[in-house]
N, C-alpha and C positions, 0 to 999 in steps of 0.2 A: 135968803139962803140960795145958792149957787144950785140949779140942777145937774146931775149928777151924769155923766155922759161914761159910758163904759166905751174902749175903743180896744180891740185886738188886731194891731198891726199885723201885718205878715213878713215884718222885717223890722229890725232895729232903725234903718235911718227913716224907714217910711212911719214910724210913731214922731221919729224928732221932726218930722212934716209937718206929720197931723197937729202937735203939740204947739209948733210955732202959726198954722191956718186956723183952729182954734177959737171962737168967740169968747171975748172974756166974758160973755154972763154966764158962762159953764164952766164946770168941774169937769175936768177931760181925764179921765182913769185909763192911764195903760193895763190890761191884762195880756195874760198868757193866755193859749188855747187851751189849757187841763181844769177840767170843770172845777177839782176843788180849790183850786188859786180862784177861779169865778165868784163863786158861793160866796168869799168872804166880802165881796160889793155889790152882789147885786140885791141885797135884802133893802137897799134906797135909790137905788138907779131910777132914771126914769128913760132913760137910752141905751141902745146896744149898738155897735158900730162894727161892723166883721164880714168876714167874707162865710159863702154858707158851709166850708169844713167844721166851722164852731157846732157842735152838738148843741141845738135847742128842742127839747123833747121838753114832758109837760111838767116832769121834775125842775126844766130850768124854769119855766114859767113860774111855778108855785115856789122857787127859790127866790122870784121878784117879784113882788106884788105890785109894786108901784111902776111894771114900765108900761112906756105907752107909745115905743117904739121900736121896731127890729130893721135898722138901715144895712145895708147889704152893699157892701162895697164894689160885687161885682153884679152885671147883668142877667146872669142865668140864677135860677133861686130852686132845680129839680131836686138840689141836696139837702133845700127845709125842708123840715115837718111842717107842711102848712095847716096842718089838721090840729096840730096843739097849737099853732098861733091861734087859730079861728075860735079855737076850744077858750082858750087866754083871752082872745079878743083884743088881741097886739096886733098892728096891722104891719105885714113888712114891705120894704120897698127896694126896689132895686137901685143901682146906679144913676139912673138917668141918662143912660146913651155918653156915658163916661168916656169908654172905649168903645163908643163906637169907629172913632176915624183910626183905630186902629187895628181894628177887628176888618173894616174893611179896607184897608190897605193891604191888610195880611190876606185875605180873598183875591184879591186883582196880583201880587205877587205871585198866588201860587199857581192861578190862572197862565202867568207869564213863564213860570218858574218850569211847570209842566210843559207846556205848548210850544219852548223854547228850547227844551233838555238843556236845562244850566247844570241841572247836576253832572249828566253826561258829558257837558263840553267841561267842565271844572276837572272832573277826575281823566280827560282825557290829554287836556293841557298840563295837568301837574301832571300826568307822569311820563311827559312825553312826547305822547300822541298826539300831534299837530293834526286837527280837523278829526281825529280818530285814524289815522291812517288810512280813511277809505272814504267812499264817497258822502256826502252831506245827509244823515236823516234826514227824513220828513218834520218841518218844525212849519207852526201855525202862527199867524200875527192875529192880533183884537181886531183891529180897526174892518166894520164891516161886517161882523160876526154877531149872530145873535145870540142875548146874552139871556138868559133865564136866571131870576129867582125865587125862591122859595123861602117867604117868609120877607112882608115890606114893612118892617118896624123901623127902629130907628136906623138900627145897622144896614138893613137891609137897603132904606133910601141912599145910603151913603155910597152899599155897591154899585146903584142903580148911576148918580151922579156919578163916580169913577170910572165904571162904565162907559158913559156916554162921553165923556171926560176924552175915551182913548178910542172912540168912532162908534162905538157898538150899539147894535140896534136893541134895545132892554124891553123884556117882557118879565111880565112877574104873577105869582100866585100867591094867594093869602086869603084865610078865609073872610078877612077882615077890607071889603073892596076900596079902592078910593073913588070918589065922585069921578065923571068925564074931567073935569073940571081939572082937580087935583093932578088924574093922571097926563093931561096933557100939559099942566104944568110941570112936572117930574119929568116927560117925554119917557112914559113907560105905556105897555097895552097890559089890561088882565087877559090873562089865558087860564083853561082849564087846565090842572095838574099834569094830566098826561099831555094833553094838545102841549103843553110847555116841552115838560120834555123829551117829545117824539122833534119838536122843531128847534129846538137849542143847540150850540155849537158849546156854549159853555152854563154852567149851572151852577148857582153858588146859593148853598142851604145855611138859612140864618131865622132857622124858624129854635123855639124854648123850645125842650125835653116835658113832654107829659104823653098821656096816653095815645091822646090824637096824632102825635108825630113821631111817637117811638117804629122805627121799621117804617115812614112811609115811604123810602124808597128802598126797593124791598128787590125780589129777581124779576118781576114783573116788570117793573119802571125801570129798572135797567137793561132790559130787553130792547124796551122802547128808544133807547138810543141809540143818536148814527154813531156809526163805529170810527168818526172823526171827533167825536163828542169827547169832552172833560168836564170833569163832575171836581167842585171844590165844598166840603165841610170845615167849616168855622164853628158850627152852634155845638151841639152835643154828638160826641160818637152813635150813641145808639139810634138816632134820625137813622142812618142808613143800615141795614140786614149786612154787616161787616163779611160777614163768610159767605154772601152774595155777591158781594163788591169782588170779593177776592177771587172768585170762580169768572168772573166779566171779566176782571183785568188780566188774570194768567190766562183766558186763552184769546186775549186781544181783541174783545169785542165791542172795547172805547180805548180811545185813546190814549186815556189817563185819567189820574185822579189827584189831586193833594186834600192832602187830611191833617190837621192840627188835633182833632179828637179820634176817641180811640172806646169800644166796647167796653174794656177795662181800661182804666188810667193807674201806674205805669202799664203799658200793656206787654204782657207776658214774653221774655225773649226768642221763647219759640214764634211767634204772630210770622203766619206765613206772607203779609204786608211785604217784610223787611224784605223779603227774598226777590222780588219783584222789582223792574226794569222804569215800569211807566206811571210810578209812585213817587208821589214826593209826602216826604213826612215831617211835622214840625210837631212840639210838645207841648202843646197844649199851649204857647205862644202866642196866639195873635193877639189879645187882649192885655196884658201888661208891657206896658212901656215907662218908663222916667217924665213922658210928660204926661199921662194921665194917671199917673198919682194925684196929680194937685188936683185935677175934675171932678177925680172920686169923692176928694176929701170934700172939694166945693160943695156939691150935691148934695154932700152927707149932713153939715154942718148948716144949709140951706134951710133943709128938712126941719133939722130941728129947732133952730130959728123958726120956719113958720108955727109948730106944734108950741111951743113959747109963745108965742104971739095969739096961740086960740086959733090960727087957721089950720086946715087939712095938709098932710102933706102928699108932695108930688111923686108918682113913679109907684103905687100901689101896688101890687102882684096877688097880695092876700089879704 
């Protein structure tokens, strides 16, 4: 008998993906996101496959007795219940550095996107204004620039390589160090959090949402930077004291910022952000792309091939 794989796409053609990558020693069940369409599969499941919007509180657990896996299609996991998995004793696991090479591409864009005022020259060419009608702002090149970041996981080595990729001299913090060894194979230094970013030109935060990182760049740490500095968020809004950000940036105390996360996600139409010159904003994008659909799926379906097989699987979080 076939185990029993449960998968909640987050789109129609990305199920007909998952259905055609697929191992055939599994039963691969589409559901929806609404618990009671759930209920009626998961009472022989022994897999869940979803991104973490899927409500799993300890009702869903005791609606499955038989699973023995929570795979997570995306990287960040702040939005499970890890405390009913624990309680369950379902271990979940993330992506596997899925997106990561797009998570950090979308970090070095907005790096470029900010320090280059594209959105300024864009709205200044469409409507017109050749060069803006007046003299050249002040815009920054990478190459030679030191790059901070914060948070060296998967993503985070990726900014580091892209980085160095476009000159830059990469430093980083993590409370997680790597050997001399390691870091001079990466050609990165450790620095202390502030020692980071009091000497960073640019900052790119790639660290998970939990208690240790909620707000830790706060009005203090943004003090600390030179007021030529650009600060980029990829990982979760609440990393940075948002109504801190926003009092540095309206009175021009850095240079800039780009943000893909946001305190609230949609974030409310008032968000004094939008109002703001030296902002670039994207929605919650950097991490889904059309080719890491298929990486997600690989990972996922990996996973459960090893748990098949009696081995552990890869990419644990809980």
């Amino acid at each position: 008998m076939k185990s029993k794989v449960i998968l909640v796409p987050p789109s129609e053609a990305t199920g007909k993906l998952a259905q055609e990558m697929a191992p055939s020693g599994i039963e691969l069940v589409l559901a929806r996101g609404e618990s009671i369409e759930r209920e009626a599969v998961l009472a022989d499941a022994k897999y869940m496959i979803c991104y973490p919007n899927v409500r799993m509180e300890d009702a869903f657990y005791k609606a499955a007795p038989n699973l023995r896996l929570v795979q997570l299609l995306s990287a960040g996991f702040d939005a499970v219940d890890i405390h009913a998995s624990k309680r369950a004793k379902v271990p979940v696991c993330n992506n596997g550095g899925a997106n990561a090479i797009s998570v950090a591409e979308h970090a070095l864009m907005l790096m470029l996107t900010v320090a280059r005022r594209v959105v300024w020259q864009h709205a200044s060419v469409s409507a017109g204004r050749w060069r803006g009608n007046g003299p050249a702002p002040v815009m920054y090149e990478l190459a030679n620039k030191t790059l901070g970041i914060v948070g060296l996981g998967t993503i985070g080595k990726k900014v580091a390589r892209y980085g160095r990729a476009f000159g830059m001299n990469v430093q980083y913090y993590d409370i997680k160090r790597l050997s001399e060894g390691e870091a001079d194979g990466l050609g990165v230094q450790f620095r202390l959090l502030r020692e980071l970013i009091r000497t960073s030109d640019f900052i790119s935060l790639n660290v998970p949402l939990d208690d240790s990182t909620r707000h830790m760049i706060g009005a203090a740490e943004l003090a600390l930077m030179k007021p030529t500095a650009i600060i980029v968020n990829t990982s979760r809004g609440p990393v940075i004291d948002e109504k801190a950000l926003y009092r540095t940036l309206s009175e021009g105390k850095i240079f800039g910022a780009g943000l893909d996360v946001f305190d609230q996600e949609p974030p409310p139409s008032d968000n004094p952000l939008f109002k703001l010159d030296n902002v670039v904003l994207t929605a919650h994008f950097a991490g889904p792309t059309s080719d890491n659909h298929i990486a997600r799926f690989r990972n996922a379906f990996d996973n459960v091939e090893r748990m098949e097989r009696g081995e552990a699987p890869l990419w644990v979080v809980a």
